[in-house]
TORTOR-777883 format. One record per residue: x, y, z of N, C-alpha, C, O in turn. Coordinates in pm, whole numbers, padded with zeros to 5 digits, always signed. Example, Ala and Ser with C-alpha at 12.3 -4.5 7.8 and 13.67 -1.06 7.14 Angstrom:
BEGIN
+01319-00569+00780+01230-00450+00780+01320-00330+00780+01424-00332+00846;+01285-00225+00708+01367-00106+00714+01290+00003+00787+01341+00114+00804;
This chain:
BEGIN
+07032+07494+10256+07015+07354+10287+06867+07320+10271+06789+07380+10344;+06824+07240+10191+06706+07154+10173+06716+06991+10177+06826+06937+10186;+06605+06925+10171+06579+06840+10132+06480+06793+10003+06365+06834+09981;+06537+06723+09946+06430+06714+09773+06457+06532+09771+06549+06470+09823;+06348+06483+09697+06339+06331+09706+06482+06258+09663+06543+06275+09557;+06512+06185+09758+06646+06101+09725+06790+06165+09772+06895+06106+09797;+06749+06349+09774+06887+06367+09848+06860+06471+09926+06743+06511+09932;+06985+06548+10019+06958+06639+10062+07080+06736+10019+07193+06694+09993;+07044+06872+10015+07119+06972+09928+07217+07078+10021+07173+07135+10121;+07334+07092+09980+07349+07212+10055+07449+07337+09952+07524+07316+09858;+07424+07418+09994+07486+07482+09881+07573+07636+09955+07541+07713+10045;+07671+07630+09881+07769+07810+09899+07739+07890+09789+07760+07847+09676;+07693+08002+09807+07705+08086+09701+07816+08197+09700+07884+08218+09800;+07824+08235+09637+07962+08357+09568+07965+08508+09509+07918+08517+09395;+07996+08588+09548+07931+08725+09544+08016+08740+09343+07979+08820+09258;+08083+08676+09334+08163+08689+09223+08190+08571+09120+08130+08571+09012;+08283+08468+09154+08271+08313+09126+08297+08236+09193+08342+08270+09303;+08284+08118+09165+08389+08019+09235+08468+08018+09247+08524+08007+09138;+08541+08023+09335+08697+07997+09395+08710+07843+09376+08634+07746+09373;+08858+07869+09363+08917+07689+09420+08881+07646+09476+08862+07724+09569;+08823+07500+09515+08772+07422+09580+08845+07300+09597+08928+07257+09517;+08803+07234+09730+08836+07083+09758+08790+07014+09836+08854+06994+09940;+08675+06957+09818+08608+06874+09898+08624+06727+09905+08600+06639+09823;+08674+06723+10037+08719+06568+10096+08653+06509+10197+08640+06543+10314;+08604+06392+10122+08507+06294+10238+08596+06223+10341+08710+06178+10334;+08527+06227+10414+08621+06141+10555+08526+06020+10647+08410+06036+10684;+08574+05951+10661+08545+05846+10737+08463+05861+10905+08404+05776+10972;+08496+06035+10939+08429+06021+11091+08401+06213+11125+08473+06292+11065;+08347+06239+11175+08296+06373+11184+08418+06442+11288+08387+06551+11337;+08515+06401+11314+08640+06446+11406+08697+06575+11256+08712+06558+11135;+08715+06696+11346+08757+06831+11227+08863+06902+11345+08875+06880+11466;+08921+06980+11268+09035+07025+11311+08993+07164+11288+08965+07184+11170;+08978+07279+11373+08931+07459+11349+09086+07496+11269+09194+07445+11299;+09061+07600+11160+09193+07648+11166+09183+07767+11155+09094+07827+11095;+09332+07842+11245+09436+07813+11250+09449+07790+11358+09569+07773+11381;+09373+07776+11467+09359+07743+11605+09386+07603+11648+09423+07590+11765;+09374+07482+11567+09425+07330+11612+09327+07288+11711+09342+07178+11764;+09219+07367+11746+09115+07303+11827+09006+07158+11717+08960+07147+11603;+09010+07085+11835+08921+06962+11775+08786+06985+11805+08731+07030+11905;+08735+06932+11668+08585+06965+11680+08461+06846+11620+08456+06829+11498;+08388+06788+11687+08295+06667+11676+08224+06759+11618+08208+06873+11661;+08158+06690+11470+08007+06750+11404+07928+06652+11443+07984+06563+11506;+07748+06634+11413+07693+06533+11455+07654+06468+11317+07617+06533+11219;+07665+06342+11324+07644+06229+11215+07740+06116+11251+07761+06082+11368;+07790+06066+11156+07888+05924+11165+07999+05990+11054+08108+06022+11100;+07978+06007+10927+08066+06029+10842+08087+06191+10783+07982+06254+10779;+08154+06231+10757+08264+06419+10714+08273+06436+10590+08304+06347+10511;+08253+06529+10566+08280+06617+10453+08354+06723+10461+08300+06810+10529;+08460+06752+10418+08548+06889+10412+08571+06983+10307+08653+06941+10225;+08513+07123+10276+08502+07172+10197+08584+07299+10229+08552+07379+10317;+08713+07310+10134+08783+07409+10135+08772+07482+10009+08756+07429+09899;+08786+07639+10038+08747+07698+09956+08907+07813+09946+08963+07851+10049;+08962+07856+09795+09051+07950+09827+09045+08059+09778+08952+08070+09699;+09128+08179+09797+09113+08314+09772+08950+08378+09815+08904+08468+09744;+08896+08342+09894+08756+08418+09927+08729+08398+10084+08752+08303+10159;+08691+08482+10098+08585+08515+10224+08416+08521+10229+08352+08523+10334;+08356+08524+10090+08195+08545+10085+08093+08411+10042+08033+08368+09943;+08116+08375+10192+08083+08234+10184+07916+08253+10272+07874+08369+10282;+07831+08139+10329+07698+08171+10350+07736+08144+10497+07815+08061+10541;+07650+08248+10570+07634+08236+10665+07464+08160+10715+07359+08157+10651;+07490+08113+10835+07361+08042+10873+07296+08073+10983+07367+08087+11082;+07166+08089+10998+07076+08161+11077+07135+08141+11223+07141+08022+11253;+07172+08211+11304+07227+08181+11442+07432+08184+11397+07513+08149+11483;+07460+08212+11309+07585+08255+11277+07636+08114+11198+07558+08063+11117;+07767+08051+11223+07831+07994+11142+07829+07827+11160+07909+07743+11118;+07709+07813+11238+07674+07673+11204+07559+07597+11247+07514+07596+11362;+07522+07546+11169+07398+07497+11140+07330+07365+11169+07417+07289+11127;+07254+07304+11202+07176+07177+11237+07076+07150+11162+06976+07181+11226;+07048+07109+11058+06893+07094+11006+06858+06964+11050+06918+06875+11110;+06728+06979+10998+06692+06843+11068+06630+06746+10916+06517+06703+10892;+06755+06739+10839+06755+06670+10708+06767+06512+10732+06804+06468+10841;+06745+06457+10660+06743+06298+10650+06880+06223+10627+06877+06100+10630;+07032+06306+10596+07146+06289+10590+07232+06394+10635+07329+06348+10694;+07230+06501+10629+07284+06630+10616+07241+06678+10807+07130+06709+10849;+07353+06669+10875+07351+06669+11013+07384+06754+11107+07356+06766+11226;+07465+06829+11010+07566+06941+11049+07593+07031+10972+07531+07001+10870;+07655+07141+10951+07752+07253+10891+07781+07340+10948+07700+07411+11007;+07944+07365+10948+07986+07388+11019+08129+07483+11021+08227+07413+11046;+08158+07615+11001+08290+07710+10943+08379+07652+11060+08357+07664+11181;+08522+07564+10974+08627+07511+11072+08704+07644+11021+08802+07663+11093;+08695+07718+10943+08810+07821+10954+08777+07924+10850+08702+07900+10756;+08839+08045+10871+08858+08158+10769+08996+08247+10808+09007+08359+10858;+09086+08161+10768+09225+08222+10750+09304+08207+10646+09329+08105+10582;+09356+08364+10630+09451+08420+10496+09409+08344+10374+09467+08271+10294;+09244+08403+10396+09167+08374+10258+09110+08277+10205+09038+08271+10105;+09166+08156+10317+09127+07985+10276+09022+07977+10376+09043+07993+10496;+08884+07945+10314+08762+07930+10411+08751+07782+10400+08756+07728+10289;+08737+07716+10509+08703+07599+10515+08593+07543+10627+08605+07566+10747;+08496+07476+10576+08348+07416+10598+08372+07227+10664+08425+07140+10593;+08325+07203+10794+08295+07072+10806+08142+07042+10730+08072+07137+10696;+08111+06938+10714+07980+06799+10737+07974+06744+10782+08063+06660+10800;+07840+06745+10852+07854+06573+10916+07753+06536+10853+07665+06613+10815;+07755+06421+10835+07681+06348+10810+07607+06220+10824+07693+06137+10853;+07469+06150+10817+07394+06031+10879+07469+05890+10797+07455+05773+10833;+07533+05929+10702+07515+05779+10620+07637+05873+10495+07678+05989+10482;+07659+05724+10417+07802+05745+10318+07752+05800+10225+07685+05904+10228;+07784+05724+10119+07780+05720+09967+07801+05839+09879+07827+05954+09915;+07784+05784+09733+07841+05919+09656+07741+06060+09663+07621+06078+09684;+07851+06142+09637+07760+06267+09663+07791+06350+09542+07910+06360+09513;+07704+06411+09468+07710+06532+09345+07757+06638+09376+07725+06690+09483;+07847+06697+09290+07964+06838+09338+07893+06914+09233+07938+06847+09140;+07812+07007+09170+07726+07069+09083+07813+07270+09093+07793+07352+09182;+07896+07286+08976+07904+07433+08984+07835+07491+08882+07820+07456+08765;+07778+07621+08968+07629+07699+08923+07683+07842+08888+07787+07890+08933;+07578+07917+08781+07609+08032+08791+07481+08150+08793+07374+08104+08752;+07479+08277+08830+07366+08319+08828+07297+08340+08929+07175+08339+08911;+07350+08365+09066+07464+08372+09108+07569+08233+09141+07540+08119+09180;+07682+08287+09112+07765+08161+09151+07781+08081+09259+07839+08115+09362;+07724+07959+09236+07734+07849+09348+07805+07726+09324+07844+07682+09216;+07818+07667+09461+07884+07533+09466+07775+07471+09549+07734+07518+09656;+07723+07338+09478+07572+07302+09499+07667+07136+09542+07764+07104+09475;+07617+07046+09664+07638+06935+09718+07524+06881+09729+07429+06935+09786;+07524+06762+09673+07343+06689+09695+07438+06541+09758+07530+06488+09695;+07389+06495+09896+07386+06411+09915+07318+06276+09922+07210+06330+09944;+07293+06173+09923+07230+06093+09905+07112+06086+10048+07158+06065+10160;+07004+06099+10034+06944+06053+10179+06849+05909+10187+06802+05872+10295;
């Protein structure tokens, strides 16, 4: 997670490639843990949901599996789950708009630049 002029970045990397992906914006930082059904508030106004399939070697963040920076959009991150192989990631986030989905290789990443 950084910040660079105009957006702020966050990125997964991949010990191998990219897996399937599906990232879905949402209207409010309310997340669901799975497979547990516990509800979970991120901090911002608006969500991002990033599911990932067939993998487990996703990034971990200093203090374990979730994170606070103190970015200009980027508010939260946050592991809602790692079951039977489907890893899935909240966002929260300060503010909307479109956001860049960028796949990298060298090592393999899935790069998110949001608008700040």
């Amino acid at each position: 997670m950084a910040a660079y002029p105009g957006f702020d970045r966050l990125v997964f990397e991949f010990t191998r490639s990219v897996p399937e992906f599906r990232i879905e914006p949402q209207d409010s930082t309310a997340f669901v843990a799975d497979p547990s059904g516990k509800a979970l508030m991120l901090r911002g106004v608006l969500g991002v949901r990033a599911r990932f399939g067939a993998t487990t070697a996703l990034p971990r963040f200093p203090g374990g599996y979730d994170a606070r920076p103190a970015l200009a959009n980027l508010r939260e991150v946050r592991e809602l789950g790692d079951f039977e192989r489907v890893n899935t990631w909240g966002v929260g986030l300060a503010s909307g708009g479109c956001f860049a989905t960028t796949v990298l290789s060298g090592p393999p990443r899935l790069v998110l630049d949001f608008p700040s």
